[in-house]
C-alpha positions as CSV (number, residue, x, y, z in Angstrom):
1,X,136.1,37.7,62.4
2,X,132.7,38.1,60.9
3,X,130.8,37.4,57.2
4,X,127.8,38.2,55.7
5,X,126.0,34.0,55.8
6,X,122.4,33.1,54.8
7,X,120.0,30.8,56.7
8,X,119.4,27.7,55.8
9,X,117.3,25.5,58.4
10,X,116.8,26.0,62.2
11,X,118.1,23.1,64.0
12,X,116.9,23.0,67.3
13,X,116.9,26.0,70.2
14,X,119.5,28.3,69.6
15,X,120.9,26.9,67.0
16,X,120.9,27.5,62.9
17,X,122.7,26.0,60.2
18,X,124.0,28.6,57.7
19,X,125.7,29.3,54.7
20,X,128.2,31.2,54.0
21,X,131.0,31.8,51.2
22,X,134.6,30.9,52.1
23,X,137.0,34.1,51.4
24,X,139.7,33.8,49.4
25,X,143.3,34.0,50.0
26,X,143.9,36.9,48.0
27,X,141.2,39.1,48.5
28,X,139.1,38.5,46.1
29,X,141.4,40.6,43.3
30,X,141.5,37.0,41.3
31,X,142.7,38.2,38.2
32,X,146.1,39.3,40.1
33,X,146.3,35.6,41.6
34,X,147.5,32.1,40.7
35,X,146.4,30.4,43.3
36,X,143.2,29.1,41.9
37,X,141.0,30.1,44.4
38,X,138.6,32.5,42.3
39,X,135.4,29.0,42.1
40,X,133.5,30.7,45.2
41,X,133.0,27.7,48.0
42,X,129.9,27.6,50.3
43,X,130.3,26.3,53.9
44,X,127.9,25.3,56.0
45,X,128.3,25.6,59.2
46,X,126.3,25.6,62.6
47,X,125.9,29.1,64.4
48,X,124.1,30.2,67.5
49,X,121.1,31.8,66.8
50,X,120.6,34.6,69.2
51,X,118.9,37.1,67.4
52,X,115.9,34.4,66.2
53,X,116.8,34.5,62.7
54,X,114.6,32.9,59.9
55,X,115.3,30.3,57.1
56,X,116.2,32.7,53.9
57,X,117.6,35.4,56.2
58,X,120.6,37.4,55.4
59,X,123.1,37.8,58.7
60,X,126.4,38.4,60.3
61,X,128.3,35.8,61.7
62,X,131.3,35.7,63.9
63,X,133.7,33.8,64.8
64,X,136.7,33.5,67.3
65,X,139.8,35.0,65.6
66,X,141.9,33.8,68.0
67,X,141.3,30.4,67.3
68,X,141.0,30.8,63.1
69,X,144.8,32.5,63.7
70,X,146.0,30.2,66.1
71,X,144.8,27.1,64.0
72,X,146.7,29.2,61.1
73,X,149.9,29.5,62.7
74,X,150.1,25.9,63.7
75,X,150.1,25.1,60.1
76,X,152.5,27.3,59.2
77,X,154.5,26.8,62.1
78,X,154.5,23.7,63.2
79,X,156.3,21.5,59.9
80,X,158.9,24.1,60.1
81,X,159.5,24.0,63.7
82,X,160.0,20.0,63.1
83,X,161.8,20.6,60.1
84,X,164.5,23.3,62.1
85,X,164.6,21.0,64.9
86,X,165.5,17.9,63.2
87,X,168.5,19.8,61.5
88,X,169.2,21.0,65.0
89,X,169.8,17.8,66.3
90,X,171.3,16.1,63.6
91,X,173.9,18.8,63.3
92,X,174.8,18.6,67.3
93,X,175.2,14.6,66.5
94,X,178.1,15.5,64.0
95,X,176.1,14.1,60.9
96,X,176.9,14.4,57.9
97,X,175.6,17.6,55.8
98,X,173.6,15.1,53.4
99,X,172.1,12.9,56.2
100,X,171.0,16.6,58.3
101,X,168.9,17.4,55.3
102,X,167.5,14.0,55.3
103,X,166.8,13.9,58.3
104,X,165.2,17.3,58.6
105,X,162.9,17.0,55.6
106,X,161.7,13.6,56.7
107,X,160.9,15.7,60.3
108,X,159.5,18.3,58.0
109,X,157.0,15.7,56.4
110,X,156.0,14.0,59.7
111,X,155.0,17.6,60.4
112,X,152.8,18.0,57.8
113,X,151.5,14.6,58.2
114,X,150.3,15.9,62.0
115,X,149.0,19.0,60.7
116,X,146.7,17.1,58.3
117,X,145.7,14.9,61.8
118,X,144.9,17.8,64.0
119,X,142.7,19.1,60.6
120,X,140.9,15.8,60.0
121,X,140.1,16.4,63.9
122,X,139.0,19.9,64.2
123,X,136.7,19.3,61.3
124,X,135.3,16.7,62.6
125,X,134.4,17.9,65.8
126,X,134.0,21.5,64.6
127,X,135.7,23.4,67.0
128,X,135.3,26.8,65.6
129,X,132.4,28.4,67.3
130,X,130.4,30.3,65.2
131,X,127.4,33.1,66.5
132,X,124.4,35.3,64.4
133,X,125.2,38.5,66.0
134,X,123.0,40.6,63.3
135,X,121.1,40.9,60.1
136,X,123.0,41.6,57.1
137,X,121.8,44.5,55.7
C-alpha cells in the first residue's frame, strides 16, 4: 500500500518522521457519503528513510498490506465470530431463544471490547512498518 507523505524531521539514522493524510473510506467522493469522513486527518508516522530524504520533501511511502488487511479483518471478524459462537453454544445447551440472543450479543460486545484492546496496543507500539521508497513527484 503506498501514499504520497511529506517530511517532517529526521530522527536519527534511517529514520524520518512524516506526514501523511489518512484516506477516506469512501474514496474521497464525499458528497456521495454519510459517513463523515470528508475533515482530511494528518498522521504522523515514523518511516525508514532509505532514499536520504530532506525535511519539506514530498515522498512515497509504503506500507505492509498484509498487515493493514489482516488488522482489518480482525475487526470485522472477530466480534462476529464471538457473536456466532456464543449463539452456537447456547443453542447446543437447549437455551431458550431469548437467553441465545443474550448470550450472543453480550459475546458480541466482549468482542468489540478486545478489538478496542488489540487497537490501544498496536498503536501504541506501532506495529505497522512504514518505508520512503521514492520522491513524490
Amino acid at each position: 500500500m503506498t501514499q504520497t507523505a511529506i517530511v517532517k524531521r529526521i530522527i536519527n539514522d534511517g529514520l524520518a518522521e512524516v506526514s501523511v493524510e489518512r484516506a477516506s473510506a469512501c474514496g474521497d467522493s464525499c458528497a456521495t457519503c454519510a459517513a463523515g469522513c470528508s475533515r482530511k486527518r494528518v498522521l504522523n508516522v515514523t518511516a525508514v528513510n532509505k532514499i536520504s530524504a530532506l525535511p519539506g520533501d514530498r515522498v512515497i511511502i509504503e506500507s505492509s498490506g498484509l498487515k493493514f488487511f489482516s488488522i482489518a479483518a480482525l475487526v470485522y471478524i472477530l466480534p462476529l465470530a464471538f457473536f456466532l459462537a456464543a449463539y452456537f453454544l447456547a443453542t447446543l445447551l437447549n437455551a431458550m431463544e431469548s437467553v441465545c440472543i443474550l448470550i450472543s450479543t453480550g459475546a458480541f460486545i466482549v468482542g468489540c471490547l478486545a478489538v478496542y484492546l488489540i487497537n490501544k496496543f498496536i498503536r501504541r507500539d506501532r506495529k505497522l512498518d512504514f518505508e520512503i521508497v521514492s520522491f513524490a513527484p
